[in-house]
C-alpha positions in Angstrom: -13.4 21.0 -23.7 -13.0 18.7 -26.6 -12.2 15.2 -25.9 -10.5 13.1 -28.2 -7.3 10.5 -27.3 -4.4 8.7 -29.4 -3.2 5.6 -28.4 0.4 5.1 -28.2 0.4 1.5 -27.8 -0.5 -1.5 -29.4 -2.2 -5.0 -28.1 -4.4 -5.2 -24.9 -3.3 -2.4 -23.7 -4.4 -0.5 -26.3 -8.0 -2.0 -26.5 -8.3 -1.4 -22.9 -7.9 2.0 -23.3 -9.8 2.2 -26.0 -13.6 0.8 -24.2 -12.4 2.8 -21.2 -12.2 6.3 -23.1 -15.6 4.9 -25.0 -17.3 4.6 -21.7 -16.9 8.3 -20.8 -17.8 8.9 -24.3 -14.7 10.1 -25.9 -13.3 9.4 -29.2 -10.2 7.2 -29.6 -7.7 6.9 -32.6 -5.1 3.8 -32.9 -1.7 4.0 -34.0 -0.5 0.8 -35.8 2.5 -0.6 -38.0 2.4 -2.3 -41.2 2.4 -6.1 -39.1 -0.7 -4.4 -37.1 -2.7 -3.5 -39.4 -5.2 -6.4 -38.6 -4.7 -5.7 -34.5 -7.8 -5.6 -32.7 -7.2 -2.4 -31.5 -7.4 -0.8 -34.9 -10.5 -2.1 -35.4 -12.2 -0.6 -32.1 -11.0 2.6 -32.4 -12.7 5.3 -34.0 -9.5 6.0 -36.2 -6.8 5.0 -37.4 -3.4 5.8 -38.1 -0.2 3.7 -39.7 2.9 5.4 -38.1 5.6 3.3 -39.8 7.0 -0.4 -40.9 7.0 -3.6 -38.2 10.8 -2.8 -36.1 9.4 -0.4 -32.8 12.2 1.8 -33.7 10.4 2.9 -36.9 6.8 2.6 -35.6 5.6 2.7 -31.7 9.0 4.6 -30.9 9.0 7.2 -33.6 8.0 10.2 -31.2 7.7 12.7 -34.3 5.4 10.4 -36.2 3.3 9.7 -32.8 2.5 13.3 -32.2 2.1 14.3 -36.2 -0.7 11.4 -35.6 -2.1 13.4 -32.6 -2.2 16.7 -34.0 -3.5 15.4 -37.7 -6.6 13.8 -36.1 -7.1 16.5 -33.4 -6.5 14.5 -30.5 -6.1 16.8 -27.1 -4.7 13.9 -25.5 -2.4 10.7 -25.7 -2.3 7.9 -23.4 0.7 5.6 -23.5 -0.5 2.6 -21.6 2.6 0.6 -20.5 6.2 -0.3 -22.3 7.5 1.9 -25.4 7.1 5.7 -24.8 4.9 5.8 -21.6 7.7 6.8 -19.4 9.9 8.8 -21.5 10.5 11.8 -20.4 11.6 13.3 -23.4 8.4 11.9 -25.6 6.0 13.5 -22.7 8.0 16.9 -22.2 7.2 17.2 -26.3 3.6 16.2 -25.8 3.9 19.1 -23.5 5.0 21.0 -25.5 2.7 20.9 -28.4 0.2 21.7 -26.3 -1.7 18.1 -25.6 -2.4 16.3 -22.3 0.1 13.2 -21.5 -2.2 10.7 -19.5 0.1 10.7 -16.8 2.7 12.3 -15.0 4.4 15.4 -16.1 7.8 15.1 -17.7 9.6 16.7 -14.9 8.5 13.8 -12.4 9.1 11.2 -14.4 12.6 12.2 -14.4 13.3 13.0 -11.1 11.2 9.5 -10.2 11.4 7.5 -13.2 15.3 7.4 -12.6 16.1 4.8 -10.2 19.2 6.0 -9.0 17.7 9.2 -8.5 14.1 7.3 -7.1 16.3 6.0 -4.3 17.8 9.3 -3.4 14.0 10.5 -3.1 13.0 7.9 -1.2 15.7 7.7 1.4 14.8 11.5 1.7 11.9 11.3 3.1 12.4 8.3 5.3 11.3 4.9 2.9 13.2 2.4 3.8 15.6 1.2 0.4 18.5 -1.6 -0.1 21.6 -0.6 0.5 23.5 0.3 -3.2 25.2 2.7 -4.6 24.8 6.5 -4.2 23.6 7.6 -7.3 25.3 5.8 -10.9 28.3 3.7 -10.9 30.7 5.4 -13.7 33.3 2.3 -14.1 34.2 -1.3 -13.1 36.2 -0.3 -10.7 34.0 1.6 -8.7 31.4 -1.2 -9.5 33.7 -3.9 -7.6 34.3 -1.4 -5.1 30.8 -0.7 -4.0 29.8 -4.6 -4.4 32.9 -5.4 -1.9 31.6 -3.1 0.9 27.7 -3.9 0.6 28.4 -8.2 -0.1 27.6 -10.2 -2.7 25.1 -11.2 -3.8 24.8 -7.5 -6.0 22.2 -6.8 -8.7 23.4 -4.7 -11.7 20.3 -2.9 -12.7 19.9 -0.3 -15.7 18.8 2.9 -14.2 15.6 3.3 -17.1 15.2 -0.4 -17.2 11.9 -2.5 -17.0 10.1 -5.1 -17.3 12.6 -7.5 -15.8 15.4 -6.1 -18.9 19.0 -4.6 -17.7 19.3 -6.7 -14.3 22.0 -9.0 -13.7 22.3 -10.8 -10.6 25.9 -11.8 -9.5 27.2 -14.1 -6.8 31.1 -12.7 -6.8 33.9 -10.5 -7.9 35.1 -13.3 -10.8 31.2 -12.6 -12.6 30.9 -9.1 -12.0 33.5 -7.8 -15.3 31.2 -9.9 -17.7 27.7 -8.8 -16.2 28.8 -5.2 -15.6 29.7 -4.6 -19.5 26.4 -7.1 -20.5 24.3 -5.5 -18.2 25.0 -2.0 -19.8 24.7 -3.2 -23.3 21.2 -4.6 -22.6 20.1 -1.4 -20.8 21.7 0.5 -24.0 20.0 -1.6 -26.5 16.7 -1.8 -24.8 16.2 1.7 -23.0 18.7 3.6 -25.2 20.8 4.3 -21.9 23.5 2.4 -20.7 23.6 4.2 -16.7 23.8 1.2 -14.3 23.3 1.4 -10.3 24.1 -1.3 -8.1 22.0 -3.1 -5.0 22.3 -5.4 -2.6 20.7 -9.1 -3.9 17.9 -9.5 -1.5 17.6 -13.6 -1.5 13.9 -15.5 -1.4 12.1 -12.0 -1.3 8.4 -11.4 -2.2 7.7 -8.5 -4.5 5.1 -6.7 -3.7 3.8 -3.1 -5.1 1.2 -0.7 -4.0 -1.0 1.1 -6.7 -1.1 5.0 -6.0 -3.3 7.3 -7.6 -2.9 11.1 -7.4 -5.3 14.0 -8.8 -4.7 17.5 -9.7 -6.5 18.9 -6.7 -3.7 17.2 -4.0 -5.8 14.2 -3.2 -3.4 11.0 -3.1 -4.3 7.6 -2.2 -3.4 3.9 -2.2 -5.8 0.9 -3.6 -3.4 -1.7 -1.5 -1.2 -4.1 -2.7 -0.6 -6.5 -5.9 1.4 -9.5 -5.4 4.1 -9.9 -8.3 6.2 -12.8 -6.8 5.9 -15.4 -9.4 8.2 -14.2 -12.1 10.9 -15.6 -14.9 13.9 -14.1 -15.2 12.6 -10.7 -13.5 9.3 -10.8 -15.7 6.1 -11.1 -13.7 3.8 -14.1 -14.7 1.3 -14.2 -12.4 -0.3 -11.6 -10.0 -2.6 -11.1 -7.2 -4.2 -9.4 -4.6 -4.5 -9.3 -2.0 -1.4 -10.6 -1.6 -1.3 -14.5 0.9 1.8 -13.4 2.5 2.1 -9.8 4.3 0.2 -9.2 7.6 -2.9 -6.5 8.0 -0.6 -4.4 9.7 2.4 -4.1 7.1 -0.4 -4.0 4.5 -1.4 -0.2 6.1 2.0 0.7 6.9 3.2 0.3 3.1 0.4 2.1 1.9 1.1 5.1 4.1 4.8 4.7 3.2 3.6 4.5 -1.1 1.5 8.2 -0.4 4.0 9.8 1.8 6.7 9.3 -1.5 4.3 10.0 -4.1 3.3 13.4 -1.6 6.8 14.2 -1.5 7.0 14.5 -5.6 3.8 16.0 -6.0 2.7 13.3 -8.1 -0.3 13.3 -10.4 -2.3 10.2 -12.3 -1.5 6.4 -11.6 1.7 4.8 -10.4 3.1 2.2 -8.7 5.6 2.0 -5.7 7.5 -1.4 -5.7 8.8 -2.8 -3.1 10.4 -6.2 -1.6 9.9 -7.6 1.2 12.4 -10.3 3.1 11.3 -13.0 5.3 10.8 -11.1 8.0 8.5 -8.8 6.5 10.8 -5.6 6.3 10.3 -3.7 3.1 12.7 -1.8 0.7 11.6 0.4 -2.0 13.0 -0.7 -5.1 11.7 1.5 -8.2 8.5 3.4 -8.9 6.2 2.9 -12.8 4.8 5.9 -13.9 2.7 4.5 -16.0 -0.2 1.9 -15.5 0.8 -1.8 -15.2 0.0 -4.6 -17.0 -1.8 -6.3 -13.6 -3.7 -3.3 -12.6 -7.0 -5.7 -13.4 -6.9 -7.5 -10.1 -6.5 -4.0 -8.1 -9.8 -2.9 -10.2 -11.5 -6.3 -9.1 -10.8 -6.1 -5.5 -11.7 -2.6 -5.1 -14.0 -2.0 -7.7 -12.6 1.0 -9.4 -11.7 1.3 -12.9 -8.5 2.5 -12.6 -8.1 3.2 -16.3 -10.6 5.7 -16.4 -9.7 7.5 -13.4 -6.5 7.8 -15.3 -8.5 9.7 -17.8 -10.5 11.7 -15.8 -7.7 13.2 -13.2 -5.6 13.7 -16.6 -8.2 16.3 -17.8 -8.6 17.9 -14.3 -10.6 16.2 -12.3 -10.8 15.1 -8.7 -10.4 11.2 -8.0 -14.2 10.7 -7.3 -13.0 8.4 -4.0 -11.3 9.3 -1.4 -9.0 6.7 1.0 -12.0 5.7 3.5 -14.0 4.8 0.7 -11.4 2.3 -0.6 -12.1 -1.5 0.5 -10.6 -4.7 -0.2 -13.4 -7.3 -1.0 -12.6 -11.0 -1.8 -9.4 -11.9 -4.4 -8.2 -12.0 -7.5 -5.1 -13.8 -9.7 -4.1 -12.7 -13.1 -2.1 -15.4 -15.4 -0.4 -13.9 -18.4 -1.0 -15.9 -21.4 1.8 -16.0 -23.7 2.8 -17.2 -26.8 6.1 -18.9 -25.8 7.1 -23.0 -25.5 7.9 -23.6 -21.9 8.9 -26.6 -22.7 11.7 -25.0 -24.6 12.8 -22.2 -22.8 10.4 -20.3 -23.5 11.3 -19.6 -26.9 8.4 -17.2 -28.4 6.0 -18.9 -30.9 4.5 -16.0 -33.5 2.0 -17.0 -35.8 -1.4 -17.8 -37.3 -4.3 -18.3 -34.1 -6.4 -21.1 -36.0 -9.1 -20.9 -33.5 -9.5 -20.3 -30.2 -12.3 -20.8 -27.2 -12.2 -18.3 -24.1 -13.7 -18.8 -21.0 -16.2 -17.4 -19.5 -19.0 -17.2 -16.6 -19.0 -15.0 -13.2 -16.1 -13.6 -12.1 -14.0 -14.4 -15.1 -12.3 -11.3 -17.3 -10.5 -11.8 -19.8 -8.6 -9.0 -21.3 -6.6 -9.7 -25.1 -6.6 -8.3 -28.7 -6.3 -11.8 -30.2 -9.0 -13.6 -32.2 -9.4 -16.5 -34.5 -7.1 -16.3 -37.6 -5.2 -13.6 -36.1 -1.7 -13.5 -36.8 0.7 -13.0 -33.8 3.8 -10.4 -35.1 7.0 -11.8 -34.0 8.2 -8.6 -33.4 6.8 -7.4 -30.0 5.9 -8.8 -26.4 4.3 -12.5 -26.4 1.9 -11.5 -24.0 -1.9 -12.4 -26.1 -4.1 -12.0 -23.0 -4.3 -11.8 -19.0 -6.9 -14.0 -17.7 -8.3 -12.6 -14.5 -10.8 -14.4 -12.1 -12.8 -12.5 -9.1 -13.7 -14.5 -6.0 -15.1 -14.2 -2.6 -11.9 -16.2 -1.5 -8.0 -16.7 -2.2 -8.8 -20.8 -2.5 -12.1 -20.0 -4.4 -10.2 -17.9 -7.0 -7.5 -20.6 -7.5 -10.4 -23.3 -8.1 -12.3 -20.7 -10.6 -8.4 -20.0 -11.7 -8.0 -23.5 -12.8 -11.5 -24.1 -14.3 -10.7 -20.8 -16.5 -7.6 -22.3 -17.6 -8.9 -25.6 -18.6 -11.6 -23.9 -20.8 -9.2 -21.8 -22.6 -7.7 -22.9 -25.9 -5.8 -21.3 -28.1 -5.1 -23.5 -31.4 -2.4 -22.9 -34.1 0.7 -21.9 -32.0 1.9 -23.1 -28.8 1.1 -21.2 -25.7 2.1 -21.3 -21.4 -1.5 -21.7 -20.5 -0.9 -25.5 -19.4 2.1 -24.7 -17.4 -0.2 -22.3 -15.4 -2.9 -24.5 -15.0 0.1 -26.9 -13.2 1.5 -24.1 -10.6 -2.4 -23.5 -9.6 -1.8 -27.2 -8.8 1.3 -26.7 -6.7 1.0 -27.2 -3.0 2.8 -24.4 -2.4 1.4 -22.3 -4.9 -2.1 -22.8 -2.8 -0.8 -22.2 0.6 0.8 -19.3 -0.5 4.6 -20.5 -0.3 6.7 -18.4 -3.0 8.5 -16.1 -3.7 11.0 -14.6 -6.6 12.5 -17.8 -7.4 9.7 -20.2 -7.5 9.5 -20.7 -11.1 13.2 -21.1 -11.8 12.6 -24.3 -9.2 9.2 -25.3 -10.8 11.2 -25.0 -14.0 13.7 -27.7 -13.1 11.1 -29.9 -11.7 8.9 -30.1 -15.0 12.1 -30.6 -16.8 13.2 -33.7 -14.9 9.7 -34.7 -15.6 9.2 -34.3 -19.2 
């Protein structure tokens, strides 16, 4: 069979995909807008393809467009990477429908699992533990204040096809939850083109932890452990690792069996990942499950040593995982830092613009993956993220020393970026023994700016 891929993605992502799908040796074509024209992913692929003007709307989300790209260049597959279209059930039930391979699930399980509200009801079907919500979507306010009086407050208002940390609200009483409710939905409406909200009980202090899944067409479904997520702003994850410093050996198997006996259940096929939180005393609650590959699924290749991307690619045109659960090890440890273009120092305001110069770092057991170069202009219109710096070591306090030596070598020139406010929470005593959770940063926060 003839082998050729479209990207439907932009940025690291993209390039990712791109050297992955040219390691097995099969051609790529980019899709770009008018402000990525110069993007390093255009440039690495074999082809190209400009699919519309800067605004996503008109460009990355223009299904139509996407798939005239595919068919045009005779791609017999597309591969969404994360964000935008990749779990859209209507854009993959189309790719579907002309005929081309969606790297990743099929359209009908992304909607029975992509929906959270109807994720939970799966879940709690075949045992996983969840946090107590609401059964299904809330319709009104009323029945909003209704369900928040009987579970308690703290409630989070959560868009049911939200992500990334958009269309969650967190409040702390009835007097709040008018003003988040409406907000809440008109975020999840502007962002995800759906304004369905569920509610769940506020878990306080938790640690967020996720288990990547991986699922051929042959019935073969496994676990590569866990990726801790704790250290995020405002629901976004900043940095990652695994294994995680916090959960026990024990709960560490038992959430692994719990991620395959759900992704069983659905008859799952290609990457995912089950999230979950976990409270202080180590009981876990499903929360969602990503169709899609994540943005930290680097450290899970580093610890295990499987390239997860092009497993994706394989088991999408047929065939078997080539590992089975025995063979699947944690060795050593790994942290990924996001690198963004954002001012920390000023609430993160996002800081587009022209990359003068730049020095990466380098050396063993330091990855580093980005589409930025020297001279490259940053688009205002899209994510911040320019790179996720990734370090490998034997040990969690040897990773965090090669963590901070990474950082201190990497410079970016020209716009203002949050790789010094890493380098200080690699610093952070609590940081190093492993102390945090959900709301570290937001207290981190507040120290640096009594400090600045």
């Amino acid at each position: 069979m003839k082998r050729k891929i479209l990207i439907a993605n932009r940025g690291e992502i993209a390039v990712r995909i791109i050297r992955a799908a040219r390691e097995l040796s099969i051609k790529t074509v980019a899709i770009y807008s008018t402000a990525d024209a110069n993007s390093l992913h255009v440039k690495l692929a074999d082809e190209s393809v400009c699919i519309g003007p800067h605004a996503s709307s008109e460009s990355y989300l223009k299904m139509t467009r996407i798939l005239s790209a595919a068919i045009a260049t005779g791609c017999t597959a597309i591969h969404p990477g994360y964000g935008f279209l990749s779990e859209n059930a209507a854009f993959v039930e189309m790719v579907e429908s002309c005929g081309l391979i969606f790297i990743g699930p099929d359209s009908k399980t992304i909607r029975q699992i992509g929906d959270k509200s109807s994720a939970k009801t799966i879940a709690k079907s075949v045992h996983v533990p969840v946090i107590e919500g609401s059964d299904g979507l809330v319709e009104n306010l009323e029945d909003g204040l209704k369900i928040s009086k009987k579970i308690g407050y703290p409630v989070m208002i959560k868009a049911s096809s939200g992500g990334g940390g958009r269309g969650i609200s967190i409040v702390y009483n009835p007097k709040e939850f008018k003003e988040a409710f409406f907000r809440t939905g008109m975020e999840a409406k502007s962002n995800f083109g759906d304004d369905a909200l569920y509610i769940e009980k506020y878990i306080e202090e938790p640690r967020h932890i996720e288990i990547q899944v991986m699922c051929d067409h042959q019935g073969h479904c496994v676990h590569l452990y866990e990726r801790d997520c704790s250290m995020q702003r405002r629901n976004q994850k900043m940095i990652e690792e695994s294994p995680s410093p916090f959960i026990s050996d024990m709960l560490r198997r038992k959430m692994g069996q719990t991620a395959v006996k759900l992704v069983k259940a659905i008859q799952y096929k290609n990457a995912g990942t089950i999230e979950f939180l976990v409270d202080k005393e180590q009981n876990y609650y499903f929360i969602e499950m990503n169709t899609r590959i994540q943005v930290e699924h680097p450290i899970t290749e580093m610890v295990t040593g499987i390239d997860l991307v092009k497993e994706q690619i394989k088991v999408a045109y047929g065939l078997p995982l080539s590992f089975d659960q025995r063979k699947i090890r944690i060795k050593g440890h790994s942290i990924e830092c996001r690198i963004n273009a954002e001012d920390p120092l000023n609430q993160f305001r996002p800081t587009p613009g022209l990359i003068k110069n730049m020095i990466v770092p380098g050396g063993f057991g330091i990855r580093l993956d980005t589409h930025i170069y020297p001279l490259y202009e940053v688009p205002p219109f899209y994510d911040s993220l320019l790179a996720k710096l990734i370090v490998y070591a034997p040990t969690r306090k040897e990773a965090i020393k090669k963590m901070r030596m990474a950082l201190e070598q990497f410079v970016i020139e020209g716009i203002k970026t949050n790789i010094e406010f890493q380098y200080l929470i690699m610093h952070h005593t609590d940081y190093i023994k492993g102390h945090y959770d959900t709301g570290f940063i937001s207290k981190f926060l507040k120290l640096v700016e009594e400090n600045k």
